[in-house]
C-alpha positions as CSV (number, residue, x, y, z in Angstrom):
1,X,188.8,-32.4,194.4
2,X,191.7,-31.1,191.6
3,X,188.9,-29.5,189.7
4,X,186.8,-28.2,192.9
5,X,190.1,-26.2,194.0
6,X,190.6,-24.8,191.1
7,X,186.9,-24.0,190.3
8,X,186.8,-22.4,193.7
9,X,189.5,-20.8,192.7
10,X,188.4,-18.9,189.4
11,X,185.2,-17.8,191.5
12,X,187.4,-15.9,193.9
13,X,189.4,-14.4,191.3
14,X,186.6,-13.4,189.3
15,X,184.9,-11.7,192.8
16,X,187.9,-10.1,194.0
17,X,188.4,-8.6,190.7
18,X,185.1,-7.5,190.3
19,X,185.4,-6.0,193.5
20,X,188.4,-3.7,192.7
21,X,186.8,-3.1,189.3
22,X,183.5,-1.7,191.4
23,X,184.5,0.0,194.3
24,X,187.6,-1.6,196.4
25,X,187.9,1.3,198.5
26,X,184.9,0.9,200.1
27,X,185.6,-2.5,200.5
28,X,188.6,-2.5,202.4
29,X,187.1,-1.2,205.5
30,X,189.6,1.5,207.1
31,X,192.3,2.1,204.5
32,X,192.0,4.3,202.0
33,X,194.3,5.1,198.8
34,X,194.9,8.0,196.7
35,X,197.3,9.1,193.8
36,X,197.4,12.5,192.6
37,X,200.0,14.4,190.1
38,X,200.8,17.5,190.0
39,X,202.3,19.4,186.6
40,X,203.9,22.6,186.8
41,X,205.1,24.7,183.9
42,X,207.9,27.0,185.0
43,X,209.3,30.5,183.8
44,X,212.6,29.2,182.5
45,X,211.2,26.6,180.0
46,X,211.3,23.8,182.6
47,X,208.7,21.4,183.7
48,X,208.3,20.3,187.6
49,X,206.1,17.2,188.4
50,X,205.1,16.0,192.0
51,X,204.1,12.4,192.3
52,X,201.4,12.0,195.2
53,X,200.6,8.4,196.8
54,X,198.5,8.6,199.7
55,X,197.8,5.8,201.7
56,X,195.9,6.2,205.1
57,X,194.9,3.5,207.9
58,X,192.7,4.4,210.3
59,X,192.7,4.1,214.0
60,X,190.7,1.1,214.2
61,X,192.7,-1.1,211.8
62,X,196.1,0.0,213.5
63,X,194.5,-0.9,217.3
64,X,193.4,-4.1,215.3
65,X,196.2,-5.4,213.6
66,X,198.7,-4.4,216.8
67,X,196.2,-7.0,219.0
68,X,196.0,-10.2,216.1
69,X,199.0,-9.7,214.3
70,X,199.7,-6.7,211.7
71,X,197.7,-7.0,208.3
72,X,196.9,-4.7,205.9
73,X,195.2,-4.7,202.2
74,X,196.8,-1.5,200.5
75,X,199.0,0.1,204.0
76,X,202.8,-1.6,203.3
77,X,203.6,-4.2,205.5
78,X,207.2,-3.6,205.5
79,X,206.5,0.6,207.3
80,X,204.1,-1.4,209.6
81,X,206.2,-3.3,211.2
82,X,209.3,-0.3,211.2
83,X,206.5,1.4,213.0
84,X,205.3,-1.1,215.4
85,X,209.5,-2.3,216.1
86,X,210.5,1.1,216.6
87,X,207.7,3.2,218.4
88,X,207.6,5.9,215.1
89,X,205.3,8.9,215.5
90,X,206.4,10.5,212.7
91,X,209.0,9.3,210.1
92,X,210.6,11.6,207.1
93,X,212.6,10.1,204.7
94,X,213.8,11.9,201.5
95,X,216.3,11.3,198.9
96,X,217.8,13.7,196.1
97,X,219.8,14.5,193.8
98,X,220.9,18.0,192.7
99,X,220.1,21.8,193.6
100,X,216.6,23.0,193.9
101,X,216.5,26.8,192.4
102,X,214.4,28.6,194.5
103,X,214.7,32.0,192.6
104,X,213.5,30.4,189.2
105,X,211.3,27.8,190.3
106,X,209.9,28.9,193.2
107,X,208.5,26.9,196.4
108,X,208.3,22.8,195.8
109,X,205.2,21.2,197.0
110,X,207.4,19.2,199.3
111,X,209.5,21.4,200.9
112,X,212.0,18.8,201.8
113,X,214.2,19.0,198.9
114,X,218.3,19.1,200.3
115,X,220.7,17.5,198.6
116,X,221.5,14.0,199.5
117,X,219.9,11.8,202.7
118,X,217.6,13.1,205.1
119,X,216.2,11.3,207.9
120,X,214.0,12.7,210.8
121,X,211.9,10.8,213.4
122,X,209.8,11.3,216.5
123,X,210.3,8.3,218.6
124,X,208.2,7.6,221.8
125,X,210.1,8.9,224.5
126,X,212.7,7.2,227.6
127,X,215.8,6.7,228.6
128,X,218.4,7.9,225.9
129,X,220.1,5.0,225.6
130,X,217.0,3.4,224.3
131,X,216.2,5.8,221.6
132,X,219.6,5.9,220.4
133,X,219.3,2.4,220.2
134,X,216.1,2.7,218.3
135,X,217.5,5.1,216.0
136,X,220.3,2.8,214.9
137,X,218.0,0.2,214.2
138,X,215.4,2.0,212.6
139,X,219.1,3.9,209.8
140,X,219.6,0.0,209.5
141,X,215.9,-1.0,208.5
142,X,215.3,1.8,206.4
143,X,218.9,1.4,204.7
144,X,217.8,-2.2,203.5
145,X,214.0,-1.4,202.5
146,X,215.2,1.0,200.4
147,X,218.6,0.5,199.4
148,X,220.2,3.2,200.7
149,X,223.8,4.5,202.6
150,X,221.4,5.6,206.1
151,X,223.7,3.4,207.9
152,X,226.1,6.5,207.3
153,X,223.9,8.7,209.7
154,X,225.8,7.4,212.9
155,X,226.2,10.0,216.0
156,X,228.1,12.1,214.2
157,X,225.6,13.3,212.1
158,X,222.8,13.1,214.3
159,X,221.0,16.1,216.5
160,X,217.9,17.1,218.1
161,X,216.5,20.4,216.1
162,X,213.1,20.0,217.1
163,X,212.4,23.6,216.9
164,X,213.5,23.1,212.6
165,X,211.2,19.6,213.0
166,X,208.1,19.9,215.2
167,X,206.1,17.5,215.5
168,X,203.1,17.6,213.4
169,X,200.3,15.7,216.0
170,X,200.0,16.5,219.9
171,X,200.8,12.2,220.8
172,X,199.7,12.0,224.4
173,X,203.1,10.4,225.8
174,X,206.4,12.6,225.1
175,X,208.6,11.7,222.1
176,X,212.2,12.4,221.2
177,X,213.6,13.8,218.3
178,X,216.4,12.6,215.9
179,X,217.9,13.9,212.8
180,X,220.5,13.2,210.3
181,X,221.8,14.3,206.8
182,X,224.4,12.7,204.5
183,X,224.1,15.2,201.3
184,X,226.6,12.8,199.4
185,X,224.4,10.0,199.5
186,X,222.4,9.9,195.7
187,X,219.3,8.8,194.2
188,X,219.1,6.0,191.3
189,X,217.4,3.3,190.5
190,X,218.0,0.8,193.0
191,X,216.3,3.3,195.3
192,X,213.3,3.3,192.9
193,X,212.6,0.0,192.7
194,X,211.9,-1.3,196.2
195,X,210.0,2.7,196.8
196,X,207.2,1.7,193.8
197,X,206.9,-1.8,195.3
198,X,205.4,-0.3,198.5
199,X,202.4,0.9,196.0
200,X,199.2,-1.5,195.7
201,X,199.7,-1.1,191.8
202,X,203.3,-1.5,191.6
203,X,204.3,-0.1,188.0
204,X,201.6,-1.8,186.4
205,X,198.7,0.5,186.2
206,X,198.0,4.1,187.6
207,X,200.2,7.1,188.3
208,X,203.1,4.9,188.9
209,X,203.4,3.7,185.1
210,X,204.9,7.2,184.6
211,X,207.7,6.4,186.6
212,X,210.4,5.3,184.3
213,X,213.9,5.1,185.6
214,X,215.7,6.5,182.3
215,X,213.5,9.8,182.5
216,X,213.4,9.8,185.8
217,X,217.0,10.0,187.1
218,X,217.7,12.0,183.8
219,X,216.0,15.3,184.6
220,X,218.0,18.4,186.2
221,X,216.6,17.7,189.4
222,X,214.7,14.6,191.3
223,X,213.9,13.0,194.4
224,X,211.9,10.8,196.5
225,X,210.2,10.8,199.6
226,X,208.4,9.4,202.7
227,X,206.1,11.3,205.1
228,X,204.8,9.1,207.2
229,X,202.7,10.3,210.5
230,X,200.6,10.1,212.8
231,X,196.9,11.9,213.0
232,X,193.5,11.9,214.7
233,X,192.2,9.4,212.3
234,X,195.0,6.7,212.2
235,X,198.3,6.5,210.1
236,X,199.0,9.2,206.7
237,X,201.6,7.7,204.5
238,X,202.4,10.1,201.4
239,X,205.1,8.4,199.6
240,X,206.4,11.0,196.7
241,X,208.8,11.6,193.6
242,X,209.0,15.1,192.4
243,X,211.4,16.0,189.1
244,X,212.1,18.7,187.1
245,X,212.5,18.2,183.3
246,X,213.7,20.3,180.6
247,X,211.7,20.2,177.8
248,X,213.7,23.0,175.7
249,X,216.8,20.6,175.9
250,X,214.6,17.9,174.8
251,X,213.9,19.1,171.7
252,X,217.2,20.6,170.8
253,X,216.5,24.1,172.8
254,X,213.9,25.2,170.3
255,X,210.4,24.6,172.1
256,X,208.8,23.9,175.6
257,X,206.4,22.1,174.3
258,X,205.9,18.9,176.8
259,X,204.1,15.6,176.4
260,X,203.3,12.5,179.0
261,X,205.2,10.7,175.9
262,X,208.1,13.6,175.9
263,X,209.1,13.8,179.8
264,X,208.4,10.1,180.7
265,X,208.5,8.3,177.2
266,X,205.5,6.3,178.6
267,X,201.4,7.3,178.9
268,X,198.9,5.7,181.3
269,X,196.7,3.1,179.9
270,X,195.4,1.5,183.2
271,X,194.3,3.3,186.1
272,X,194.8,2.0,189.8
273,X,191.8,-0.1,190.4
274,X,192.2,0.1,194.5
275,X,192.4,4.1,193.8
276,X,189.7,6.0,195.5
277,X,190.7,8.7,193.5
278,X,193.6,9.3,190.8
279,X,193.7,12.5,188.9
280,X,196.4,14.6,187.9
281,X,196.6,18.3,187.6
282,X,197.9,20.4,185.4
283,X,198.8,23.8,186.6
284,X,197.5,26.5,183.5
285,X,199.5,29.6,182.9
286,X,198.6,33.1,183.2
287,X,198.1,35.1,180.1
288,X,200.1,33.2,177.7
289,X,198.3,31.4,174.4
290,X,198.6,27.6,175.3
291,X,197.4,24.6,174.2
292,X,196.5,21.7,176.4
293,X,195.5,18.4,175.0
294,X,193.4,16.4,175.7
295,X,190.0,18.3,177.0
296,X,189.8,18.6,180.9
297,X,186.8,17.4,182.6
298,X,186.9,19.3,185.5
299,X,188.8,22.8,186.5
300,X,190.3,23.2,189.9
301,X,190.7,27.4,190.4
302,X,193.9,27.5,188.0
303,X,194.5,24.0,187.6
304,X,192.6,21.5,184.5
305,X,191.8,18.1,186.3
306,X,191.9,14.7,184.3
307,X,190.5,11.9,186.2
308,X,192.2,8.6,185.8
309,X,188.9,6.5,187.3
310,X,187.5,7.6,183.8
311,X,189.9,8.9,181.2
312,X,192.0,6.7,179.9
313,X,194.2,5.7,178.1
314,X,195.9,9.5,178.7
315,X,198.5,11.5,177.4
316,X,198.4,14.9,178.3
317,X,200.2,17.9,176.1
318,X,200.8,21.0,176.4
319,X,202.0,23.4,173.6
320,X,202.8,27.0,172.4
321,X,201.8,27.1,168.7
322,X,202.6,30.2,168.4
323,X,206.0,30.4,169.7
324,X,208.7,29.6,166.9
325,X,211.8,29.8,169.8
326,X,211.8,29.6,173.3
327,X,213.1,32.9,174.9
328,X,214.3,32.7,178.6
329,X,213.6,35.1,180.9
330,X,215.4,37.8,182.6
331,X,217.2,36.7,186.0
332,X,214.9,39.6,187.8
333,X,211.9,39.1,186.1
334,X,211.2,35.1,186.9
335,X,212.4,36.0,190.6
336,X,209.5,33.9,192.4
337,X,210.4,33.6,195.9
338,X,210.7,36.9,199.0
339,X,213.6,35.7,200.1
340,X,216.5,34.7,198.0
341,X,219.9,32.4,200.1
342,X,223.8,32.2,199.2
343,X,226.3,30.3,200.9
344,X,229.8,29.8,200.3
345,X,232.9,28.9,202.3
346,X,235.9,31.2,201.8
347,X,239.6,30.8,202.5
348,X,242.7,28.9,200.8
349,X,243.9,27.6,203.5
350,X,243.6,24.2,204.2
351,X,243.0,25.2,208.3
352,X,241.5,28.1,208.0
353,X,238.5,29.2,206.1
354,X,235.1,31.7,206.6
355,X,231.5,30.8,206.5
356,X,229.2,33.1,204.5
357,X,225.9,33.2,203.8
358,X,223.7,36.7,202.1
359,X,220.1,36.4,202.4
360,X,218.3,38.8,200.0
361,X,215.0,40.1,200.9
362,X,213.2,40.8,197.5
363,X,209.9,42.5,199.3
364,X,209.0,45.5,200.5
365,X,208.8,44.2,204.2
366,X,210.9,42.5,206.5
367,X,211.5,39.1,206.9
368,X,211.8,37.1,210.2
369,X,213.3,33.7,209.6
370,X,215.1,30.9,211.5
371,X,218.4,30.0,210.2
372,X,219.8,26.5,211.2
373,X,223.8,24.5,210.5
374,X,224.3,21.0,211.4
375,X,228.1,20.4,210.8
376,X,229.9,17.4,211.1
377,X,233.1,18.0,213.5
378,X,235.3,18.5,210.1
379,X,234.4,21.9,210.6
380,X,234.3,24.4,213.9
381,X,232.5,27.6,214.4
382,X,234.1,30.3,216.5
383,X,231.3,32.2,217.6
384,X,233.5,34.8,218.8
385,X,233.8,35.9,215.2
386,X,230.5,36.6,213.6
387,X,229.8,39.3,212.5
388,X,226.6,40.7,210.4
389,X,226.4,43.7,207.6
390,X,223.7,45.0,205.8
391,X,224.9,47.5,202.8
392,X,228.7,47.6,204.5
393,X,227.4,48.4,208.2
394,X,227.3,46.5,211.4
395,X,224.0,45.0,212.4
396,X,223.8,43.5,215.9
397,X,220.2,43.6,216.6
398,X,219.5,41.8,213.2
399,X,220.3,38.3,215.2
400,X,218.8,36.8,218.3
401,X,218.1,33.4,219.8
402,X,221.4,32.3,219.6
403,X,222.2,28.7,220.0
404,X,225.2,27.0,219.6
405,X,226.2,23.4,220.9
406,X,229.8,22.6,219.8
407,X,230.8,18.9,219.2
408,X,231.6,16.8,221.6
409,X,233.5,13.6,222.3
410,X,230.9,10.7,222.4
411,X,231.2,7.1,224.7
412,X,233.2,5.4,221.2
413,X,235.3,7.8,220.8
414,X,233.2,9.2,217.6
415,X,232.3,12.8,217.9
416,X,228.6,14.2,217.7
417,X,228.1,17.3,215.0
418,X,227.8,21.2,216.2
419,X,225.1,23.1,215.9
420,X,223.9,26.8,215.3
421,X,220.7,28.1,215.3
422,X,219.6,31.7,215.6
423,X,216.6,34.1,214.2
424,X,217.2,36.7,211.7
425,X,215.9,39.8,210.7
426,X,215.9,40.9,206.7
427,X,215.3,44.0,206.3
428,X,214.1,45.0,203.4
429,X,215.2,45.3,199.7
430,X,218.1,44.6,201.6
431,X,220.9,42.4,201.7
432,X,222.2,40.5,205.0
433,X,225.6,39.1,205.2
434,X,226.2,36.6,207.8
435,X,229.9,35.5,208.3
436,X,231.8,33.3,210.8
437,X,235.4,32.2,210.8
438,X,236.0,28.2,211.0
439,X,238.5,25.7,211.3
440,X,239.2,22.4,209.8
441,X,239.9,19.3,211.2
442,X,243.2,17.5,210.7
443,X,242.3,14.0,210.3
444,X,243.9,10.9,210.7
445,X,245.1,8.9,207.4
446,X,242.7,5.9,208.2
447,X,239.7,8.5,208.8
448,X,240.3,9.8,205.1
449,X,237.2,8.5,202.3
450,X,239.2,6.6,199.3
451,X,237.9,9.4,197.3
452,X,239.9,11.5,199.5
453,X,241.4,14.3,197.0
454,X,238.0,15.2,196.2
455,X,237.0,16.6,199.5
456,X,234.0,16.7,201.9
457,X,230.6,17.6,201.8
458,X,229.2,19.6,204.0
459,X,225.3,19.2,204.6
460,X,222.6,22.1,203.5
461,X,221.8,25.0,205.9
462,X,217.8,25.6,206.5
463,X,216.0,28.5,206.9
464,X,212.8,27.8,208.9
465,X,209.5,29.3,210.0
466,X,209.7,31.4,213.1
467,X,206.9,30.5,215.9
468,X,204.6,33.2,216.6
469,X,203.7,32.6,220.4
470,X,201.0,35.4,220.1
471,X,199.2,33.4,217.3
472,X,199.9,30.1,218.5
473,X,201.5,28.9,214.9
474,X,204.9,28.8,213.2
475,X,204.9,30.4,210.0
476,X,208.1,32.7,208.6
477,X,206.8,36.5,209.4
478,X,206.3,38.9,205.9
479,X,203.3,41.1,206.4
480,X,203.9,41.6,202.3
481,X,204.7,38.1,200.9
482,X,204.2,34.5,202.5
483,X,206.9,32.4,202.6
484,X,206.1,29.1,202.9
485,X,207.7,26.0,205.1
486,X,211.7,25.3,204.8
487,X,214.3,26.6,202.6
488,X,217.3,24.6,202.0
489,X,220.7,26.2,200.9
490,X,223.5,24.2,198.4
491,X,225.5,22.0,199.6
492,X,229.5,22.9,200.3
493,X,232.2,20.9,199.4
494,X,235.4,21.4,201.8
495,X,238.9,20.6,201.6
496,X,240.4,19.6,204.6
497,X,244.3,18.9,205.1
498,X,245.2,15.8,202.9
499,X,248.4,13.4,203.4
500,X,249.7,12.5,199.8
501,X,248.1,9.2,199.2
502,X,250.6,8.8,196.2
503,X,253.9,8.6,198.5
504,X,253.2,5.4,199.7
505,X,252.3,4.1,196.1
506,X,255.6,5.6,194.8
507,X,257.5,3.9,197.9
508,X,256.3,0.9,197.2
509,X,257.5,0.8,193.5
510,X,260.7,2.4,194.4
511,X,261.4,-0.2,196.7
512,X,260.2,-3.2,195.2
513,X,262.5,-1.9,192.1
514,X,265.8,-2.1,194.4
515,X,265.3,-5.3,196.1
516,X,264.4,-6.8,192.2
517,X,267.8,-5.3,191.3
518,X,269.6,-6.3,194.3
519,X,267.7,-9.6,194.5
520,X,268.6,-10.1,190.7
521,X,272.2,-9.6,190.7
522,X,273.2,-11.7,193.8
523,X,270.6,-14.2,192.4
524,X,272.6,-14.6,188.8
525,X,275.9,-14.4,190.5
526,X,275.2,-17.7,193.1
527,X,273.5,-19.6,190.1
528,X,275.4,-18.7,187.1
529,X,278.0,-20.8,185.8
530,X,281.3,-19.6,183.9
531,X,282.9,-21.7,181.9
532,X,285.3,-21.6,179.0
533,X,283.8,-21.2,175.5
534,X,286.1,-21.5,172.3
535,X,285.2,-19.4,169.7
536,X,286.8,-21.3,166.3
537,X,287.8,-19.3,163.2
């Protein structure tokens, strides 16, 4: 019996791996994965890479596994049942860590790319109660599947943009929104580590293998993220890392020169045997005398194509032999984007300061775009006090849609953030200045962070595409230039009135120094002894 187990065993193995090595996609009736990568070379020397894992489940499978119990072969367990639990039609999760430049390095392939947490979800509509309810739950799951602060995006960072956020499917039964950002919350490892376990290949073979930890978290700018929706077929989950490297300060700011071995100090030996397709792409650029190593097999428009399923082992290269030094470009010159965003908080006054933000249209045309703030109640907007220039002059009719919903006192005693949203005309090769006066909150002693000297940070502002009702789509209006999807400015860092933490420190030295003293000398005059000592010659 010992022997027919394990015989029994063995011939399983040897059929399921057989299976994967043949064709395991097909075999998996109604899930499908796919891993792509996407290499950019960029104008300033830099290097931007966007990890692709695509899993889908179709409809049957999902109306399957919600009758007998949820189980899937390659779809992760762990989002199956956050989805089931919380009634998720759409979930968006990113992390990151640093400032995307749009001027230099143009539009990412995932356009979610503020700093810190971001969390949006369309939950099946009812009574609020409930989906606030849901929402808590679903910050608290997320939080310990991926080892992250979300339980920080309480109330009073939560709204309802759902004009910034639409929905991406038409679900037959209404939904509600939710959103939250927490742009001090940062990306590392242990966020890394349970994201790669939701792959069928883990680390072990495929794309994945690139991602290494050291490299990763040690470019100038990285994140991770999870799109997970709903559409006709069934369930798209596209889980994602995208980085920028710097190749020029890799090699001692001499070359750009870039390697699999250079940027991850790892290559692919194995490819994802469940992969219905795994290829990455390298983007080639225009008019310059490169070198790209090793031959392509296949040529997508302006991208080479390496396919995984066949080619491997693989280390891809690309080199400029005939470029001694790297020379960067002029600020003007490797401008990629229409549209160019700035916004800083003036005042030194720990009360008092102004909110200002230039948008730079770099076309010929103008630009139409939706501008959106989602402050915590730290900070308050007075309306009253906007005002908008363009080249020194007053511009009313530049604005329009306003909206503005102030914070408010919630049933705990927490309040909810303010926002503003409006549309805004660029005109253009011009400059827009947008500016608002604002107050800071004076905060209690126990509401201070223990970091509290270093101030707060105030989330990202996003420009958005402007619907179109004529056309029926939502897309940012430039008859000259497209400008794709969101925009995300820096994040602020504020100062708000701060108690001197040190004063209670310095009290409580200063204090416990008397009472020693005090506590000393009454102590060795009730216990010391005086008695008669003779001194002899």
């Amino acid at each position: 019996m010992h022997w027919g187990g394990a015989l029994f065993t063995l011939c399983l193995s040897a059929s399921l791996a057989a299976s994967y090595t043949n064709n395991v996609p097909s075999a998996i009736s109604g899930e499908r994965y796919n891993e792509d990568l996407f290499i950019r070379p960029l104008l300033d020397g830099r290097v931007a890479t966007t990890f692709t894992f695509t899993t889908d489940l179709l409809e049957d499978v999902l109306r399957d596994s919600e009758s007998s119990g949820q189980h899937y072969t390659l779809f992760p367990l762990t989002l199956g049942q956050i989805l089931e639990e919380y009634s998720i039609a759409e979930l968006h999760l990113t992390l990151n860590s640093g400032k995307w430049d749009y001027d230099h390095w143009g539009y990412p392939d995932d356009p979610s790319v503020g700093t810190g947490a971001e969390l949006w979800a369309w939950m099946a509509d009812g009574p609020s109660s409930t989906i606030d309810e849901r929402w808590t739950g679903l910050r608290n799951a997320l939080a310990g599947l991926f080892c992250a602060s979300l339980g920080s995006l309480d109330m009073r960072r939560t709204s309802s943009p759902s004009t910034v956020f639409p929905i991406s499917s038409s679900p037959s039964t209404p939904h509600a929104l939710r959103y939250a950002n927490l742009p001090s919350e940062n990306v590392c490892t242990e966020n890394l580590t349970p994201f790669v376990k939701l792959l069928p290949c883990k680390s072990r073979a495929g794309l994945a293998t690139l991602l290494n930890p050291q490299r990763i978290f040690d470019a100038d700018w990285h994140g991770l993220n999870i799109h997970l929706r709903s559409t006709e077929k069934g369930t798209e989950l596209k889980l994602g890392v995208q980085a920028v490297f710097d190749p020029v300060r890799l090699s001692g700011g001499r070359r750009r020169d870039w390697s699999f071995r250079l940027l991850f100090d790892r290559v692919i030996h194995n490819s994802c045997s469940v992969a219905g397709s795994s290829v990455v792409r390298v983007q080639v650029p225009d008019g310059e005398s490169h070198a790209l190593s090793p031959t392509f097999v296949a040529d997508d428009s302006a991208a080479a194509v390496y396919n995984l399923i066949t080619q491997v082992p693989l280390d891809v290269s690309m080199s400029w032999p005939y470029e001694h030094t790297f020379q960067y470009p002029r600020v003007h010159q490797s401008r990629l984007v229409p549209l160019s965003v700035q916004r800083t908080l003036h005042g030194s006054s720990q009360i008092h300061g102004l909110l200002f933000i230039a948008l730079t249209n770099n076309g010929q045309n103008d630009i139409v775009v939706g501008y959106f703030e989602n402050l915590p109640a730290l900070v308050t907007l007075w309306m009253h006090t906007m005002e908008i220039k363009v080249d020194g002059v007053k511009r009313d009719d530049l604005i329009s849609n306003v909206t503005y919903h102030p914070h408010h006192v919630l049933a705990n005693g927490q309040k909810s953030p303010s926002t503003f949203q409006a549309t805004l005309t660029i005109p253009a090769a011009s400059t827009l200045h947008l500016s608002m006066e604002v107050s800071r909150a004076f905060l209690k002693y126990t509401e201070h962070p223990p970091d509290a000297m270093r101030g707060w940070d105030l989330p990202p502002a996003i420009l958005f595409p402007v619907c179109d009702p004529t056309m029926g789509i939502c897309n940012m209006r430039n008859t000259s230039t497209d400008v794709r999807g969101r925009m995300y400015t820096p994040s602020l860092l504020i100062d708000l009135p701060t108690p001197d933490f040190s004063m209670p420190y310095n009290v409580i030295i200063f204090t416990c120094t008397l009472i020693t003293l005090i506590f000393g000398s009454i102590f060795n005059l009730l216990t010391r002894s005086w008695v008669i000592v003779r001194v002899e010659d």
